[in-house]
C-alpha beads as a LAMMPS data file, in Angstrom:
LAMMPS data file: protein, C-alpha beads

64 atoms
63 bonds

1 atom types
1 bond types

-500.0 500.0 xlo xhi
-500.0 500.0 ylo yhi
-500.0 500.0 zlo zhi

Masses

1 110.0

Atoms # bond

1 1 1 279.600 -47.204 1.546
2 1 1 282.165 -50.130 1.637
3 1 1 283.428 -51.752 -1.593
4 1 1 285.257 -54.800 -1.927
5 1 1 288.073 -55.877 -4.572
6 1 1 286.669 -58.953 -6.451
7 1 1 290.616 -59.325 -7.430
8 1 1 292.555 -58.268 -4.327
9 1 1 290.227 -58.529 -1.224
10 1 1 290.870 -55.210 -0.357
11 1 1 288.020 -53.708 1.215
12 1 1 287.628 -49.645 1.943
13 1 1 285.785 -46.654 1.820
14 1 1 284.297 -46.158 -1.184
15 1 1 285.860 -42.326 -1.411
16 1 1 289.243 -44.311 -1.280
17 1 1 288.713 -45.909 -4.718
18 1 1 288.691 -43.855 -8.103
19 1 1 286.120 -44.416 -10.808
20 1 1 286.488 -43.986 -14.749
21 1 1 283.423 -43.212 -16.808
22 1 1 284.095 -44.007 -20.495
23 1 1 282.358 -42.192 -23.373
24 1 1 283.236 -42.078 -27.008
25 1 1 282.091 -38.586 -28.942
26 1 1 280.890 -38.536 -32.564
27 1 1 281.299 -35.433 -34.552
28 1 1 278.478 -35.706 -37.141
29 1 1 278.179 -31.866 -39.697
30 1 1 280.737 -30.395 -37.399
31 1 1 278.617 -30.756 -33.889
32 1 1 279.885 -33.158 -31.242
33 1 1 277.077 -35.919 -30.252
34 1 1 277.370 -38.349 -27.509
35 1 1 277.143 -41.812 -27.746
36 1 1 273.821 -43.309 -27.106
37 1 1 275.202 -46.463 -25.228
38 1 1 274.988 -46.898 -21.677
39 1 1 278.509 -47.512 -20.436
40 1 1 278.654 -48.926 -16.405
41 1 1 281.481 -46.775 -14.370
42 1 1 284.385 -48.747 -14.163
43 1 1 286.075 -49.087 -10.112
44 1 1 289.885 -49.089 -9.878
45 1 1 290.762 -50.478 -6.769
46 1 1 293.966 -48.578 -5.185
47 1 1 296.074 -51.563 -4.064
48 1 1 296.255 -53.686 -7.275
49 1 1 294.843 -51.266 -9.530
50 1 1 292.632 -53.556 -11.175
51 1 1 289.462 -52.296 -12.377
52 1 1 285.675 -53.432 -12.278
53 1 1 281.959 -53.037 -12.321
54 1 1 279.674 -53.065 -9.676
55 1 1 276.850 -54.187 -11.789
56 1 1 276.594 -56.339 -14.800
57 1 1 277.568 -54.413 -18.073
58 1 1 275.454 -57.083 -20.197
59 1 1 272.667 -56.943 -17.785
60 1 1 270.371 -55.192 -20.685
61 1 1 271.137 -57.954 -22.576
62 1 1 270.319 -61.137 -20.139
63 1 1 266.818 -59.297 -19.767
64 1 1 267.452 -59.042 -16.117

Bonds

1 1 1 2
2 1 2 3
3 1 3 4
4 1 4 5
5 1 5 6
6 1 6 7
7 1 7 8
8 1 8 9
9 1 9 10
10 1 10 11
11 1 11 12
12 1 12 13
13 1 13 14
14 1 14 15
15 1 15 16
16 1 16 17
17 1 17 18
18 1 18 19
19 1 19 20
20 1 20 21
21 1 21 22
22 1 22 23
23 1 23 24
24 1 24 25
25 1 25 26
26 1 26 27
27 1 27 28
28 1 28 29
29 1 29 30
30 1 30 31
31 1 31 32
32 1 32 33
33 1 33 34
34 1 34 35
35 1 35 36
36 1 36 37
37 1 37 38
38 1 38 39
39 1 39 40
40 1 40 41
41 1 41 42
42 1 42 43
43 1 43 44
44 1 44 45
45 1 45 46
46 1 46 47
47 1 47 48
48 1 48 49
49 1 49 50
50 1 50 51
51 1 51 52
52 1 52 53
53 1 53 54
54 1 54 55
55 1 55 56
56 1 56 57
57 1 57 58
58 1 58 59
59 1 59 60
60 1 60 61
61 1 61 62
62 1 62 63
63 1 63 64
């Protein structure tokens, strides 16, 4: 699958590009529980190093 900087141009493979997941852990009577929020993956292109989503993160709350 091609991918396509919205910030650079640069356009690749999408192997060539690295992706960052973010979660945030809450330790609640000494067991670790996971957020329940969705969080997108974020892209991080490799020429300018700028990151972003291929879909909208506020998409749940447009209603679309």
């Amino acid at each position: 699958m091609k991918l396509k900087c919205p910030y650079c141009g640069f356009e690749g493979d999408s192997a060539e590009f690295d992706y960052l997941y973010e979660t945030t852990l809450y330790v609640v009577d000494s067991k670790i529980e996971r957020e329940e929020r969705e969080r997108p993956i974020l892209v991080v292109c490799p020429k300018c190093r700028q990151g972003f989503f291929l879909e909208d993160p506020y998409r749940k709350f447009h209603g679309e």
